[in-house]
C-alpha positions in Angstrom: 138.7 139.5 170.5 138.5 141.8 167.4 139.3 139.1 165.1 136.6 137.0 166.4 134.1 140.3 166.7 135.0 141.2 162.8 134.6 137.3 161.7 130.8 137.0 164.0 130.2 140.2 161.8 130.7 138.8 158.5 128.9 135.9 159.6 125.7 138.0 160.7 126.3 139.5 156.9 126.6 136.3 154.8 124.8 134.0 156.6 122.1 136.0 158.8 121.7 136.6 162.5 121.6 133.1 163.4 124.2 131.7 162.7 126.1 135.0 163.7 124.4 134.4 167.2 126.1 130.6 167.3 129.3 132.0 166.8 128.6 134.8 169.3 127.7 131.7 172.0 130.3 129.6 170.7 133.3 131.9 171.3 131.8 133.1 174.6 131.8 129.6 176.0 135.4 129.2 174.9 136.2 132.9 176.6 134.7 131.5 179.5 135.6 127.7 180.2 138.3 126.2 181.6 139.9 125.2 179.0 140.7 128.4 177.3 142.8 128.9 180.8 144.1 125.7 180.0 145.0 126.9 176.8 146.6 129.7 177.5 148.9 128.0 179.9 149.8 126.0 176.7 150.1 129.2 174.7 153.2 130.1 176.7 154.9 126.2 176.7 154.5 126.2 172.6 155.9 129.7 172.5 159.2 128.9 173.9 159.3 125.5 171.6 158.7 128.1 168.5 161.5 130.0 169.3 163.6 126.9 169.7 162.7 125.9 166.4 163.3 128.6 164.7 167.3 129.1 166.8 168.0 125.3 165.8 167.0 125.5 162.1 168.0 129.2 161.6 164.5 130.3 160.3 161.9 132.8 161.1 158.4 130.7 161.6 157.9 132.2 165.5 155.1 134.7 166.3 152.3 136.2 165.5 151.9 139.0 162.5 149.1 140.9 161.5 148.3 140.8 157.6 148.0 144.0 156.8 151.4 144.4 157.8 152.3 141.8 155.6 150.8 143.8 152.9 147.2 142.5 152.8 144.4 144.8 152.3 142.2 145.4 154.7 139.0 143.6 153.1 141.5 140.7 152.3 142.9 140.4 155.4 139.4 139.6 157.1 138.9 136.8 154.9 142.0 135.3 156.4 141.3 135.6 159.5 143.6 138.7 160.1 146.8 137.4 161.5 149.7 135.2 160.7 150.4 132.3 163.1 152.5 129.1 162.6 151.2 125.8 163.8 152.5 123.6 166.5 155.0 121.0 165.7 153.3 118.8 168.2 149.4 119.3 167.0 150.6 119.3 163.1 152.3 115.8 163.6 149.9 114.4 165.7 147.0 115.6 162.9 149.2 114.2 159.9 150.4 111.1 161.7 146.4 110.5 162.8 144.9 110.3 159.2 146.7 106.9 158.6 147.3 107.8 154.5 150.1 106.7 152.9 151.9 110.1 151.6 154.3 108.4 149.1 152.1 109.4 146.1 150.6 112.9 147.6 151.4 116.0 147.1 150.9 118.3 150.0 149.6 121.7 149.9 149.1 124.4 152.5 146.6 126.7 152.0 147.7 129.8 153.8 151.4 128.9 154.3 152.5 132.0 156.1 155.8 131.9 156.8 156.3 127.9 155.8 156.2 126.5 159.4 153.8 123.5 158.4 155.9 123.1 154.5 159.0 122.8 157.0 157.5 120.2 159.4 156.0 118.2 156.5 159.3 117.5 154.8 160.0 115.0 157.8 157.4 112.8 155.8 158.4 111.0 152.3 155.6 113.4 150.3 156.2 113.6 146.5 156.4 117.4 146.9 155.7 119.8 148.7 153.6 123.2 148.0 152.6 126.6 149.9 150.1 128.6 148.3 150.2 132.3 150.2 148.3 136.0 149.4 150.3 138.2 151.6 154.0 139.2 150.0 155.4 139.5 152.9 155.0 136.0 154.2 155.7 135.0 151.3 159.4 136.2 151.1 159.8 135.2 154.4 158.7 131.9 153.5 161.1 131.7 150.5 164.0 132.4 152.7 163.5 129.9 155.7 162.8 127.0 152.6 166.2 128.0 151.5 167.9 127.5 154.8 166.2 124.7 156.2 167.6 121.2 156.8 166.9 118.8 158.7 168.4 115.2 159.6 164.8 113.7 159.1 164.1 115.7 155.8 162.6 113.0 153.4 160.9 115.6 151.2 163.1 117.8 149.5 161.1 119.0 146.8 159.7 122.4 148.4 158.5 125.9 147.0 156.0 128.6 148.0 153.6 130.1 145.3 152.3 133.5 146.0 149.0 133.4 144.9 145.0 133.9 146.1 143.7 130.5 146.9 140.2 131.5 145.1 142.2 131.8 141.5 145.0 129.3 142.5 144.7 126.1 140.1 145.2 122.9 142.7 147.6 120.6 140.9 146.4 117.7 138.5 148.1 115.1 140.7 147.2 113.1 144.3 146.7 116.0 146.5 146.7 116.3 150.6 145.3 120.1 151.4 146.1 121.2 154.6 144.5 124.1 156.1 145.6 125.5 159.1 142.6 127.9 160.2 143.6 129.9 157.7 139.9 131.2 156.1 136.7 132.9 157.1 133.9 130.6 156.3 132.7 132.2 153.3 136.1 131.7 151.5 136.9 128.7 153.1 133.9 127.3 151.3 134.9 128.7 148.1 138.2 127.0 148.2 136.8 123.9 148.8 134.4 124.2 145.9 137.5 125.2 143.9 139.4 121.9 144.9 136.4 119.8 144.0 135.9 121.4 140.9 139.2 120.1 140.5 138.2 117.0 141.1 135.6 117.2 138.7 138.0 118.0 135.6 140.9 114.9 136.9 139.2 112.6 138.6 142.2 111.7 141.8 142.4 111.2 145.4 142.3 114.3 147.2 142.4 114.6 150.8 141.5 117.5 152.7 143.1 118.2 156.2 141.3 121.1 159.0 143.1 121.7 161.6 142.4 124.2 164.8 144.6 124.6 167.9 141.3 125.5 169.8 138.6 123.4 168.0 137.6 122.2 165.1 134.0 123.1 165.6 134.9 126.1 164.9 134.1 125.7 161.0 133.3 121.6 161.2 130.2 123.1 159.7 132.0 124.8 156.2 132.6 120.9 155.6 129.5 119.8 156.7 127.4 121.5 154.5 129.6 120.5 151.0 128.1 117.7 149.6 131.3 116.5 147.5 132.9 115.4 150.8 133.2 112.3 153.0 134.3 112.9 156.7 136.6 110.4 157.4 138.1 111.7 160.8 137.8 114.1 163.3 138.7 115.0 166.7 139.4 118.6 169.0 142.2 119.5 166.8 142.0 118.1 163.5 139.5 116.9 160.5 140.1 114.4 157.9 137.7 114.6 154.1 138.1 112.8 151.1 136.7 114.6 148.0 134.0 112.1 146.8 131.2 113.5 144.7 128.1 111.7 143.4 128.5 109.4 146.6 125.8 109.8 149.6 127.4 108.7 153.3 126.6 108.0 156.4 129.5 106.4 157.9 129.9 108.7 161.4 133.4 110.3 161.8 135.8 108.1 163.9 138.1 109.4 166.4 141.4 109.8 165.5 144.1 107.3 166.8 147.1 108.2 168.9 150.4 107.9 167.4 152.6 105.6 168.7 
């Protein structure tokens, strides 16, 4: 609840007491429902997967880590949301596997790698490579040792590394680009990153994909996308939002639902 509390208060300061006040409602209705019971029910299932992962490929993605103790500063570590947690294997491949895109020619890059969980699950698919871009040193290190580690019988990217960096300075690569994001901004920065990948854009014209995804839901920032002109929403569903970097282009083509993996 302090996370949330110290995100609705940066809100309240960048955006005003509105939209503060939507957040405030929004994450009330989700402390109350149903299906944050539901949720936490889950919690406990995907724990015990996490720590099989982690036994059968000998690395360290499980848990949950606060980023100051990661050596973030304090300021810093708000605009990440304050903690370090890896993503499902089952709701990243669903998300990746939903989008439909041909990887061959991407590059994929995860903004906020943490300890590498998602950089490790998305060497199952035939990427041209494979980049994590994180702020905190001590993820970062961690990171660095479970890429060294890791193999996998279905590894078909093997072209991995880790770049310890802050997204807002971090140059995206000139080349095809798939940026995944993992909840790992407030909105403020979150926006800024994506103005910084469309700048990108701007300077080599490429297809550049950019992939939200939220364990709860993805209304939780649908609106840092919405408002940025440069994009086109091509999919979206509870856990996971598709764009394409499009400028000059005006759309109205609604989001479709995502299909189910076979």
């Amino acid at each position: 609840m302090h996370r949330e509390l110290a995100g609705i208060t940066e809100l309240a300061r960048t955006e005003g007491p509105r939209s503060a006040a939507e957040r405030m409602a929004e994450t009330l209705a989700w402390r109350l429902s149903p299906a944050r019971r539901s949720f936490a029910r889950r919690l406990e299932h995907e724990r015990v997967l996490e720590r099989e992962f982690d036994e059968r490929f000998g690395v360290d993605t499980w848990g949950e880590s606060s980023l100051t103790e990661v050596g973030v500063p304090a300021n810093k570590a708000r605009e990440g949301n304050g903690i370090y947690r890896g993503i499902w294997a089952d709701v990243f491949h669903e998300a990746l596997r939903g989008t439909g895109l041909p990887v061959d020619d991407l590059t994929f890059v995860d903004y906020g790698a943490g300890k590498g969980k998602a950089l490790l699950l998305a060497s199952a698919y035939p990427f041209r490579r494979i980049v994590g871009v994180e702020f905190a040193p001590g993820l970062c290190e961690v990171a660095r040792r479970n890429l060294a580690v890791f193999h996998s019988p279905t590894q078909r990217c093997f072209s991995l590394g880790v770049e310890g960096a802050d997204a807002l300075e971090w140059e995206p690569p000139a080349e095809p680009l798939l940026c995944f994001f993992f909840n790992p901004f407030s909105d403020e920065v979150m926006e800024r990153v994506i103005a910084r990948i469309t700048e990108s854009w701007y300077r080599i014209p490429r297809d550049i994909y950019l992939l939200y995804v939220n364990i709860r839901n993805t209304d939780e920032q649908a609106r840092v996308f919405d408002r940025c002109p440069e994009l086109t929403l091509l999919r979206r569903d509870r856990h996971a939002l598709l764009a394409k970097v499009t400028p000059h282009v005006v759309h109205e083509c609604p989001a479709a639902p995502f299909l189910t993996p076979e």
